[in-house]
C-alpha positions as CSV (number, residue, x, y, z in Angstrom):
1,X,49.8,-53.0,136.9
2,X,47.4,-50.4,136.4
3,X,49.3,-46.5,135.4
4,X,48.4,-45.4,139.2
5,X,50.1,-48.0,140.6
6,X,52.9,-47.1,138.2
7,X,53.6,-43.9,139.0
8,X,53.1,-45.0,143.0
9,X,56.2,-47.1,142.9
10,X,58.4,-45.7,140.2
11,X,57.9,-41.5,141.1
12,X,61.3,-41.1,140.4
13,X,61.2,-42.8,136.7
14,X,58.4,-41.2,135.6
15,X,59.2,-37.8,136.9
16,X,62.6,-38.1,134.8
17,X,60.8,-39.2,131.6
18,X,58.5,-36.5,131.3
19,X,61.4,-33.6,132.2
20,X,63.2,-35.5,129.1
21,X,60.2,-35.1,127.4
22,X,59.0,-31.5,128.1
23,X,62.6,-30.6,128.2
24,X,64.1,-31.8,124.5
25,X,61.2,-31.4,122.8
26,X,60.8,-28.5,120.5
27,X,64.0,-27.2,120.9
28,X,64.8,-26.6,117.6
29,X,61.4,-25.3,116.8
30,X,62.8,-21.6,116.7
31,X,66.0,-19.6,115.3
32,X,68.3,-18.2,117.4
33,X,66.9,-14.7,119.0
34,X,69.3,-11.5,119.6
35,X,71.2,-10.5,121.5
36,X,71.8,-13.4,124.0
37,X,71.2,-16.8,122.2
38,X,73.2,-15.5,119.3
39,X,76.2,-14.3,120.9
40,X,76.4,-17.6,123.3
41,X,76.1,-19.8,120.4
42,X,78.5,-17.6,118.6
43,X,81.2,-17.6,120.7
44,X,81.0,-21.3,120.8
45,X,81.0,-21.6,117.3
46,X,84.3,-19.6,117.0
47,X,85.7,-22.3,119.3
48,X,85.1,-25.1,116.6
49,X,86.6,-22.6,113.9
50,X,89.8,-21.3,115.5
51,X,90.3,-24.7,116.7
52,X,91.1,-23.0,120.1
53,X,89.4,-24.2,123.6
54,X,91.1,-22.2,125.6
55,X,90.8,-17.9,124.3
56,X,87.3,-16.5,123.7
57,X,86.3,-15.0,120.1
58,X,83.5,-13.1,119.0
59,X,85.2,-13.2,115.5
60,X,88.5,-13.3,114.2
61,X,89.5,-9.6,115.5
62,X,88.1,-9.7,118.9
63,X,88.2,-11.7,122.0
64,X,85.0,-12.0,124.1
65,X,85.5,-13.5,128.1
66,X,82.2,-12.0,129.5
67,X,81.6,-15.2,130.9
68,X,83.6,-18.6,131.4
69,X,84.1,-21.2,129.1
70,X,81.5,-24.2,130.5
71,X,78.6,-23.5,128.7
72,X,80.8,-22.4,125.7
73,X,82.6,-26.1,125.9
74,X,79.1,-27.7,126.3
75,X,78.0,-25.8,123.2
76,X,80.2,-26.3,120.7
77,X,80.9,-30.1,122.0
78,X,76.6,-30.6,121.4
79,X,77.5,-28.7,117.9
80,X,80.4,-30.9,116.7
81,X,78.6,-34.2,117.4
82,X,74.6,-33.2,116.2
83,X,75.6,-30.7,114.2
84,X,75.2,-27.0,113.1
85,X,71.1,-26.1,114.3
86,X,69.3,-24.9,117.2
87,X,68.8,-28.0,118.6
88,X,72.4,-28.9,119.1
89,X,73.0,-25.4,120.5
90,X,70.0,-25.6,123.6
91,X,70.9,-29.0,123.7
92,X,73.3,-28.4,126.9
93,X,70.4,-25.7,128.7
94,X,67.9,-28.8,128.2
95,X,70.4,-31.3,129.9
96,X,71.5,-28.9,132.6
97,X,67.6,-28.5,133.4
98,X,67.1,-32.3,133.8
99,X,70.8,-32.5,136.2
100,X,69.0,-29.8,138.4
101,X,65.1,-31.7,138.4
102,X,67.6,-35.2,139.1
103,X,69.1,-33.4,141.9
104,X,66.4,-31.6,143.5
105,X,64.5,-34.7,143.8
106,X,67.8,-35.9,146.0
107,X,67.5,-33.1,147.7
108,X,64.0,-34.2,148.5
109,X,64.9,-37.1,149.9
110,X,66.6,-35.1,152.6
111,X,64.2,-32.2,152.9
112,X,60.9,-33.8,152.1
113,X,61.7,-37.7,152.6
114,X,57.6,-38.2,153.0
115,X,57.5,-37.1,149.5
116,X,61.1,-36.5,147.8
117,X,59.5,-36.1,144.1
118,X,57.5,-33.4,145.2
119,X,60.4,-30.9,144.8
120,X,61.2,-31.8,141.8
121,X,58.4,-31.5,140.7
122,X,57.7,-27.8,141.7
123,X,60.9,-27.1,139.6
124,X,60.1,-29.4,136.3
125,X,56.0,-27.0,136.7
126,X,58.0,-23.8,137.3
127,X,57.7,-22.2,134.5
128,X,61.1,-19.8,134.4
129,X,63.2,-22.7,135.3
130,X,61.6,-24.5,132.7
131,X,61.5,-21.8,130.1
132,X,64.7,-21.3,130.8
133,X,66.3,-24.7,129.7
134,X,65.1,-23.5,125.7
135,X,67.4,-20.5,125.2
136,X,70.8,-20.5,125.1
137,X,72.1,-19.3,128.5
138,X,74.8,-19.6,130.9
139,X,72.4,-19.8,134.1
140,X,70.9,-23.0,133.1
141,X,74.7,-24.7,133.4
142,X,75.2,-22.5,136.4
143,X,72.2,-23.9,138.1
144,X,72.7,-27.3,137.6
145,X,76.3,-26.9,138.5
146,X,75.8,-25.2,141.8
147,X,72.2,-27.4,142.7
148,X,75.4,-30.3,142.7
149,X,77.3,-28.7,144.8
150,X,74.8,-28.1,147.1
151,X,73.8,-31.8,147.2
152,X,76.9,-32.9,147.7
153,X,77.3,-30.8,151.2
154,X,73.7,-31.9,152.1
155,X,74.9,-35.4,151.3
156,X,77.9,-34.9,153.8
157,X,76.3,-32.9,156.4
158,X,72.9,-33.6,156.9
159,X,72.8,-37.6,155.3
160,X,75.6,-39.2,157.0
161,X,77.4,-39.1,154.2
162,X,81.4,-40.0,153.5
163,X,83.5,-36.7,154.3
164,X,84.1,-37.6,150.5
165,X,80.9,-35.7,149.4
166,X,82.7,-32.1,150.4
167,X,85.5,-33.5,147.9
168,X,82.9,-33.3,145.3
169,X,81.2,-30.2,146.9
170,X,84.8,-27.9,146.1
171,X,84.8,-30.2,142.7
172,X,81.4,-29.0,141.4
173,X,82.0,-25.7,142.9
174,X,85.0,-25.2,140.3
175,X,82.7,-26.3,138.0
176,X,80.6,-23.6,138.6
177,X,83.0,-20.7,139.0
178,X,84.4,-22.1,135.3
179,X,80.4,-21.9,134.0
180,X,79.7,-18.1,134.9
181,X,82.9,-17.0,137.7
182,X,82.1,-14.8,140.8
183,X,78.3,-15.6,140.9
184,X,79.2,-19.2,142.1
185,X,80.5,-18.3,145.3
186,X,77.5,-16.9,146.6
187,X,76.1,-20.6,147.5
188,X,79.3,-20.9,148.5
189,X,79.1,-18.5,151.0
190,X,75.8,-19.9,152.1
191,X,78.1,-23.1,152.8
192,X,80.5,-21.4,155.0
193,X,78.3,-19.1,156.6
194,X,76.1,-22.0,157.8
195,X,79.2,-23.7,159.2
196,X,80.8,-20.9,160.9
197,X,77.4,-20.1,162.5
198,X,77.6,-23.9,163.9
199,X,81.5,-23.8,164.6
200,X,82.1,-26.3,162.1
201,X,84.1,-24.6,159.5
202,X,87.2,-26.5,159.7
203,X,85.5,-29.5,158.6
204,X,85.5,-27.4,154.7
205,X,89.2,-27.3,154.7
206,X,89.6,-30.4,153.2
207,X,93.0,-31.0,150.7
208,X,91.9,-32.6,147.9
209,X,88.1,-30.7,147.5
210,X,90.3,-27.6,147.7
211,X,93.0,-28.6,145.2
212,X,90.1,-30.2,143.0
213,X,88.7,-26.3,142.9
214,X,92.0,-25.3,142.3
215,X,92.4,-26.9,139.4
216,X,88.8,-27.2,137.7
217,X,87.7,-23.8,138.7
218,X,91.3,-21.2,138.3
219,X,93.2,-22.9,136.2
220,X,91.6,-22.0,132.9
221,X,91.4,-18.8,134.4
222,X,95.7,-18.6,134.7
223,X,96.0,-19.5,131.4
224,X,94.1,-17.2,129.8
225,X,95.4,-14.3,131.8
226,X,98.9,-15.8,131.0
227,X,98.2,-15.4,127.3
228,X,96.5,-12.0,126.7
229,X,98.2,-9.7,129.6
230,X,95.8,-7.1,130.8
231,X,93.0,-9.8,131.2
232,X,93.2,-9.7,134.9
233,X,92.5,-6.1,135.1
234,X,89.4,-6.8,133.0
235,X,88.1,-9.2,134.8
236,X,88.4,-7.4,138.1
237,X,87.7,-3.7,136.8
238,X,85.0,-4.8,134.0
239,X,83.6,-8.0,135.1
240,X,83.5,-7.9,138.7
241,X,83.2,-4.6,140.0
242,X,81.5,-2.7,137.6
243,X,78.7,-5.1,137.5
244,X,78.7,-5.2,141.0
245,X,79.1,-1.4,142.2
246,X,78.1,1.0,138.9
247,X,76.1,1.1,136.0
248,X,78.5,0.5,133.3
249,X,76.7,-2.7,131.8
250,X,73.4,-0.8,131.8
251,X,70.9,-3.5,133.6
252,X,68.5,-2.3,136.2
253,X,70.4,-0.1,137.9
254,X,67.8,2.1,139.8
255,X,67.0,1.8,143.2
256,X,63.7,-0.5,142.9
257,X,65.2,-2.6,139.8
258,X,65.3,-5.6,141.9
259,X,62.0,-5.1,142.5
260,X,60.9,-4.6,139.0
261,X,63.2,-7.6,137.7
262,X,63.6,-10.3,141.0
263,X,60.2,-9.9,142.5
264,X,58.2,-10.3,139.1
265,X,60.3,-13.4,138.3
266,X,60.1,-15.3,141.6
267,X,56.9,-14.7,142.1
268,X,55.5,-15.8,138.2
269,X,58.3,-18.6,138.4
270,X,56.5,-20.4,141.1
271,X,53.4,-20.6,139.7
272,X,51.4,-22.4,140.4
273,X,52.7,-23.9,143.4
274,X,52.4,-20.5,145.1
275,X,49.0,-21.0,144.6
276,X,48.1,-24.1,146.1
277,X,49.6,-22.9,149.3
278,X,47.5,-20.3,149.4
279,X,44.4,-22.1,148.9
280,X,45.8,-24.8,152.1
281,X,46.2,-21.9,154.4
282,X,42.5,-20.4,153.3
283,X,41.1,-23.7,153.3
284,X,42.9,-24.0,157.4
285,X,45.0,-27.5,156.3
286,X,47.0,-29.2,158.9
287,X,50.3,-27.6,158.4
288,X,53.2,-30.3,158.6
289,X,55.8,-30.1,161.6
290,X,58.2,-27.9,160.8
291,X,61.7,-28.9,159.3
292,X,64.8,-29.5,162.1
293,X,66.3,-26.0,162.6
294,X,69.0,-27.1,160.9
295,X,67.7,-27.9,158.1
296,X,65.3,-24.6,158.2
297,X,68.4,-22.8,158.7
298,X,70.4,-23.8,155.9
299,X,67.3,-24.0,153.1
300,X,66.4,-20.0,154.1
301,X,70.1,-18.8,153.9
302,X,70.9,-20.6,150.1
303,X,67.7,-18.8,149.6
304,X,68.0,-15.4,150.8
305,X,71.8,-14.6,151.4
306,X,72.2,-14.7,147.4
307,X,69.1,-13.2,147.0
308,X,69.9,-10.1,148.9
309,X,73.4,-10.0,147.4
310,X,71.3,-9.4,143.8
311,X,69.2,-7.2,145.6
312,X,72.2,-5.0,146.4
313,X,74.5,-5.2,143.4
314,X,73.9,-2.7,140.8
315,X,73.4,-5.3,137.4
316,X,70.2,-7.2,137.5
317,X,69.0,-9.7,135.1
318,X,65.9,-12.3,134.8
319,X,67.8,-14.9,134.9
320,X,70.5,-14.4,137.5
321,X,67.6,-15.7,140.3
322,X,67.3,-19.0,138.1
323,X,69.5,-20.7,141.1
324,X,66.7,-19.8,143.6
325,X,64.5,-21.9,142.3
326,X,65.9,-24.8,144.0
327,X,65.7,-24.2,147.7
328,X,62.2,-22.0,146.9
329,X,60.6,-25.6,145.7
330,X,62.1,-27.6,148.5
331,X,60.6,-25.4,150.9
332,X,57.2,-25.0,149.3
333,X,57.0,-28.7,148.8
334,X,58.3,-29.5,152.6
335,X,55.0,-26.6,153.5
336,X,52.7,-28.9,151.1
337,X,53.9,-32.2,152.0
338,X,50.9,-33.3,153.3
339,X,48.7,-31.9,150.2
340,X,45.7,-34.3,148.9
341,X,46.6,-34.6,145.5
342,X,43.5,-36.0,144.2
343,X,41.7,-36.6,141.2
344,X,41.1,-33.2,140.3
345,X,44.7,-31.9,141.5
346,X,46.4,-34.5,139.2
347,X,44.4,-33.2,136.5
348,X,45.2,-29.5,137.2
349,X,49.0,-30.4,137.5
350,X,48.7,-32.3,133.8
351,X,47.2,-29.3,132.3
352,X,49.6,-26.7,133.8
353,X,52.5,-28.9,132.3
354,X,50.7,-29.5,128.9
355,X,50.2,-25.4,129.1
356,X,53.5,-25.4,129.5
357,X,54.5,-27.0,126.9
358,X,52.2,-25.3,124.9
359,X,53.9,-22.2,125.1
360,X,57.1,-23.8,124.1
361,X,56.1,-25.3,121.2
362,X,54.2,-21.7,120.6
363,X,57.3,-19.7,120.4
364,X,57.7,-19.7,117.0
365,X,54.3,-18.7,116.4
366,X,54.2,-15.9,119.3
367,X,58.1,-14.5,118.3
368,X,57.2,-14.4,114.7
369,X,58.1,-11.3,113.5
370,X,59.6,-9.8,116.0
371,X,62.8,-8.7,114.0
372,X,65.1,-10.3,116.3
373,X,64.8,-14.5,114.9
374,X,68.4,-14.8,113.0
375,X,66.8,-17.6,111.1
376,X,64.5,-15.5,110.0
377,X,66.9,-12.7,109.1
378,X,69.2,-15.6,107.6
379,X,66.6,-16.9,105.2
380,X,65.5,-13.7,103.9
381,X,68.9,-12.2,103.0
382,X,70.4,-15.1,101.8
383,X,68.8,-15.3,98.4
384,X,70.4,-11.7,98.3
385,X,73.7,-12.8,98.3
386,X,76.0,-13.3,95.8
387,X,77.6,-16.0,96.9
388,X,78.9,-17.6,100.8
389,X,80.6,-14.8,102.2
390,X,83.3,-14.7,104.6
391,X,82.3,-11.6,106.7
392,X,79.2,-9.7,107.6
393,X,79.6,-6.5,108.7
394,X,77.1,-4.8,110.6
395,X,77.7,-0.4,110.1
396,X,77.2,1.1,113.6
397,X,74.0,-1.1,114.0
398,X,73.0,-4.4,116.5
399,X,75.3,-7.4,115.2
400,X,73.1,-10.7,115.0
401,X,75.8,-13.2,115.6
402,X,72.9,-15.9,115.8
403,X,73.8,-15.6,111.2
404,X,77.6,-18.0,112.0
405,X,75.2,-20.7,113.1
406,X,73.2,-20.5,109.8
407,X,75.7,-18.9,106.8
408,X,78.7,-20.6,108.7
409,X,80.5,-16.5,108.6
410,X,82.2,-14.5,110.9
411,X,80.0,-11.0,111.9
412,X,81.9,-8.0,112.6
413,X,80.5,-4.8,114.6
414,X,82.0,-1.4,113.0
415,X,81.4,2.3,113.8
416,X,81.8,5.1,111.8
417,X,84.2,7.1,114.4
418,X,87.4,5.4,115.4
419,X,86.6,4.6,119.2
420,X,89.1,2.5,121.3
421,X,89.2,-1.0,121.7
422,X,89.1,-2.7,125.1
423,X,90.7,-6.1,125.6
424,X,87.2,-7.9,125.2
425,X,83.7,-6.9,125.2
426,X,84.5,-4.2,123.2
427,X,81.0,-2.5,121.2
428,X,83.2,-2.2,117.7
429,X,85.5,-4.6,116.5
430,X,87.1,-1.7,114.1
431,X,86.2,1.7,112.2
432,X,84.1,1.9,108.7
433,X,87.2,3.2,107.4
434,X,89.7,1.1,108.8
435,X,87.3,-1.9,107.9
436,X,87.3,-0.4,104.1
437,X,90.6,0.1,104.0
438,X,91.3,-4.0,104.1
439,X,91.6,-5.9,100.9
440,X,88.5,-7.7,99.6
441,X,87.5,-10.5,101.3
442,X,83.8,-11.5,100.3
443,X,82.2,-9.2,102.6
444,X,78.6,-8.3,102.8
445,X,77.9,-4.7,104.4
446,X,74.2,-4.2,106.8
447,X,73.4,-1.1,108.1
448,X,69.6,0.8,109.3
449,X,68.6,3.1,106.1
450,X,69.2,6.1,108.4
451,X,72.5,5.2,108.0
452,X,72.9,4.2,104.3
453,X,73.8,7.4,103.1
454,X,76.8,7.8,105.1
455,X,78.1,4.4,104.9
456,X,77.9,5.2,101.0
457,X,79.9,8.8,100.9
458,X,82.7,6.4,103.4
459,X,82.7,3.7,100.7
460,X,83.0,6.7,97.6
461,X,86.5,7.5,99.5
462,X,87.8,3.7,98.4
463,X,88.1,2.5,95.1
464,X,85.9,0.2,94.9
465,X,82.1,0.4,94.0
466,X,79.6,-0.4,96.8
467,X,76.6,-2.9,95.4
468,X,73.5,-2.3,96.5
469,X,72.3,-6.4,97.1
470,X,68.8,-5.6,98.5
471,X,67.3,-4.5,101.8
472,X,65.1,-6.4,104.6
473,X,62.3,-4.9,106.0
474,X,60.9,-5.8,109.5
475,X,57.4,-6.6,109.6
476,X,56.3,-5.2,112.8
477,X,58.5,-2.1,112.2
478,X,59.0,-0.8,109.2
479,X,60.9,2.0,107.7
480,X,63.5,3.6,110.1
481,X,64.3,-0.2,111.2
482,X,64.7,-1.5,108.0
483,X,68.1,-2.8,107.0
484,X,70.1,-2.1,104.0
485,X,72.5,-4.7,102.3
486,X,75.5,-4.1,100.1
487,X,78.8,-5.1,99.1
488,X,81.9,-4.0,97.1
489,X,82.9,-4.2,93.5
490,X,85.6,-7.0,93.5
491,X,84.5,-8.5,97.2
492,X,82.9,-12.0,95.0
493,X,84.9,-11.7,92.0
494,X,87.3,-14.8,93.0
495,X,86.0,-18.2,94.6
């Protein structure tokens, strides 16, 4: 059997292998980059160190819930069985990436039964999607999660499914709410709205797919609110409202920021499908028969109903579009089902993944330098040291929490005013003074040189000595971005 013939009869197969393939590999090629990557793996690793699966830490002092535990979970799970590297912490983005490819091509089958891999396809050569699945995110999980979900209704409603499949809808629906919380509902509401436009909403009110939500999707969300009272406040005030309504988390508030950040994305994240249907229409192609309204229907709603819910809320990131992806692919593959993909089109598709690819195994090379590569910072301070210490403090500066993954330490954000602390995501774990006013406990101090001077007239106040250990100096940047490094007299003297 020739490797045409192949491919003819096992699409599926083959599709799967090489999203394994482009998917795992190189994904520990590159450290950990700030702010995201290091604070998700992070916050995972303080999981495996407090022994604790339920409450959030950023470190010992302070409790972090910005986001649900899933992709925490997933994290520190990969961590604890392939151990402590970058690798083990993308591992669960990489898996999450081939669930959604697995899924869309099932989606296929419903959408685009003439050619079901063709969807899945689109996603595995889109290059945010597939970008996506080698940093440490929460929208990778969230993606997969809620592309399930969706399959399952489509399974039910527009496959013949078992009623069964809307059990499994709610389930993975839980799923989702527990991998990034509010977000997940929007497909949700792309559910019900479809089936209160067709009068058939009572057929979603089913027992155990509700209790199954219940349970997966709240209950981690009782206990924790249980345990540290006012975390109900912060995640209605904080998490939900001010992301949706003000400009409190700082991300693209203006008026055209969904058009800088959502239109950009979607439009370079489906290269270079996009493309191709441009060049059928010029070239006058047949165009297919259009999909069953109903189907048309629901595909455009889980498209655009979240979409213009992003559009209208005031915090707007890259990623938060990542879902979109999904029914964008199935829609652009049902309009080039009936593309010739020849000779010459098999060869352009192999070199856009290979190009792909390329750029992933390029990171390193490309992000070299760029200041923000813990690894990087990690390897050049360490020989600074004095021995393994049991705290980094970063003095009114960026904290690189991607350093717990590499020096196995706890990092600590202080300020040099006493500010007050909010229940979680606060900016400052504590003041300089308050920090220096703790007994020695094999800290190391890092600070910008602008800033060295003042950190030294707080540390003359104690009564111990700082120690100048050394400085780091960005390559790309130096001088006012440089970073000095010091500790106290007495902080190593004991093992």
């Amino acid at each position: 059997m020739s490797i045409r013939e192949f491919v003819r009869k096992h699409p599926l197969l083959v599709l799967m292998l090489t999203a394994g393939i482009w998917a795992l590999a190189f994904q520990g090629s590159r450290g950990l980059i700030e702010p995201d990557e290091g604070r998700y793996s992070n916050v995972a690793l303080q999981i495996l160190q407090h022994d604790d699966w339920i409450s959030l830490y950023r470190n010992q002092d302070s409790l972090h819930f910005t986001k649900p535990p899933l992709t925490y979970w997933a994290i520190a799970a990969s961590v604890s069985l392939f151990g402590h590297n970058e690798w083990a912490v993308r591992l669960p983005m990489a898996l999450a990436f081939l669930l959604s490819v697995w899924l869309t091509y099932q989606l296929g089958r419903s959408f685009v039964p003439k050619r079901p891999w063709l969807p899945a396809l689109f996603l595995l050569g889109a290059p945010v999607p597939f970008l996506a699945s080698n940093t440490v995110n929460t929208d990778g999980v969230l993606t997969a999660m809620l592309t399930l979900a969706m399959a399952c209704f489509v399974k039910a409603r527009f496959a013949g499914g078992s009623p069964r499949w809307l059990d499994a809808m709610w389930l993975a629906f839980g799923l989702a709410f527990l991998t990034k919380g509010p977000p997940a509902l929007l497909p949700l509401a792309v559910v019900v709205a479809f089936e209160l436009w067709h009068r058939n909403a009572e057929s979603l009110l089913r027992p155990l797919g509700l209790l199954a939500f219940a349970v997966v999707g709240l209950s981690w969300y009782g206990l924790v609110i249980q345990r540290h009272p006012g975390l109900l406040d912060y995640f209605l005030g904080h998490e939900v409202y001010a992301r949706i309504a003000t400009d409190t988390h700082a991300r693209n508030s203006e008026w055209y920021g969904a058009f800088k950040i959502y239109v950009p994305v979607l439009l370079f994240g489906l290269l270079p499908w996009l493309m191709v249907l441009a060049k059928q229409k010029m070239a006058g192609t047949a165009v297919p028969a259009p999909l069953p309204r109903l189907q048309s229907r629901f595909l455009w709603l889980w498209l655009l109903l979240p979409l213009a819910v992003f559009f209208l809320s005031k915090s707007r990131m890259y990623l938060y579009v990542l879902g979109l992806f999904v029914p964008a692919c199935i829609l652009l593959a049902h309009r080039l089902q009936d593309w010739r993909i020849g000779t010459g089109a098999q060869a352009g598709i192999a070199l856009w993944l290979l190009l792909l690819l390329g750029i992933k195994g390029m990171a390193p090379i490309l992000l070299e330098g760029n200041g923000k590569d813990s690894r990087a910072f990690a390897d050049a301070i360490l020989p600074m040291l004095p021995g393994r210490p049991d705290q980094i403090i970063f003095v009114d500066d960026m904290s690189r929490n991607g350093l717990n993954l590499y020096l196995r330490t706890n990092i600590k954000k202080v300020s040099f005013e006493s500010r007050p602390k909010p229940i979680s995501d606060s900016a400052y774990d504590s003041s300089l003074a308050q920090e220096l006013a703790r007994p020695a406990d094999r800290r190391v101090f890092i600070m910008k040189r602008e800033t060295e001077a003042r950190f030294l007239t707080e540390a003359a106040k104690t009564p111990h000595r700082p120690i100048r250990l050394g400085e780091w100096i960005e390559k790309k940047n130096p001088g006012n971005r440089d970073r000095m490094i010091y500790t106290l007299e007495g902080e190593f003297a004991t093992p």
